[in-house]
N, C-alpha and C positions, 0 to 999 in steps of 0.2 A: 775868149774862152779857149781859143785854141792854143796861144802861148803858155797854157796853165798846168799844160800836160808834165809830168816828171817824166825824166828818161831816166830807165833803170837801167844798168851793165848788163853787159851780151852775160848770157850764164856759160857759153863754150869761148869766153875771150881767153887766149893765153895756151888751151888745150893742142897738144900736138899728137897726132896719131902714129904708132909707132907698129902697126900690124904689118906691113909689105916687109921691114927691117930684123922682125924679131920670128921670122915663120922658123919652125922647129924643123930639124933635120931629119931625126925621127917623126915618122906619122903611122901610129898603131890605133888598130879597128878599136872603138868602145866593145864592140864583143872580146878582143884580147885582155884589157884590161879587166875587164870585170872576172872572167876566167882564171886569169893570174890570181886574183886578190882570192875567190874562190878557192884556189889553190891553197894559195899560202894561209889561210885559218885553217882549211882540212889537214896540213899538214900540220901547224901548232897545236889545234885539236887530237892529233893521235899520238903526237909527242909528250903531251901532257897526261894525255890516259898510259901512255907506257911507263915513262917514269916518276908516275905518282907515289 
């Protein structure tokens, strides 16, 4: 019974990790971000009321 088993493929065969390689130069707080984006609709929002 034991020879009966099916062996299925690894599911990470072939997968290379590329995070040590691809670390970003730029590192901004999730609070800057969110602040910018904040930003910039207040500012499309009064742009838009101005010259409507």
């Amino acid at each position: 019974m034991a020879q009966d088993k099916i062996r299925m493929p690894m599911t990470e065969a072939g997968l290379v990790r590329y995070s040590d390689e691809a670390a970003s130069k730029i590192q901004l707080k999730p609070e800057y971000v969110i602040a910018l984006a904040v930003a910039v609709a207040a500012i499309a929002i009064i742009l838009k009321v101005m010259y409507q």
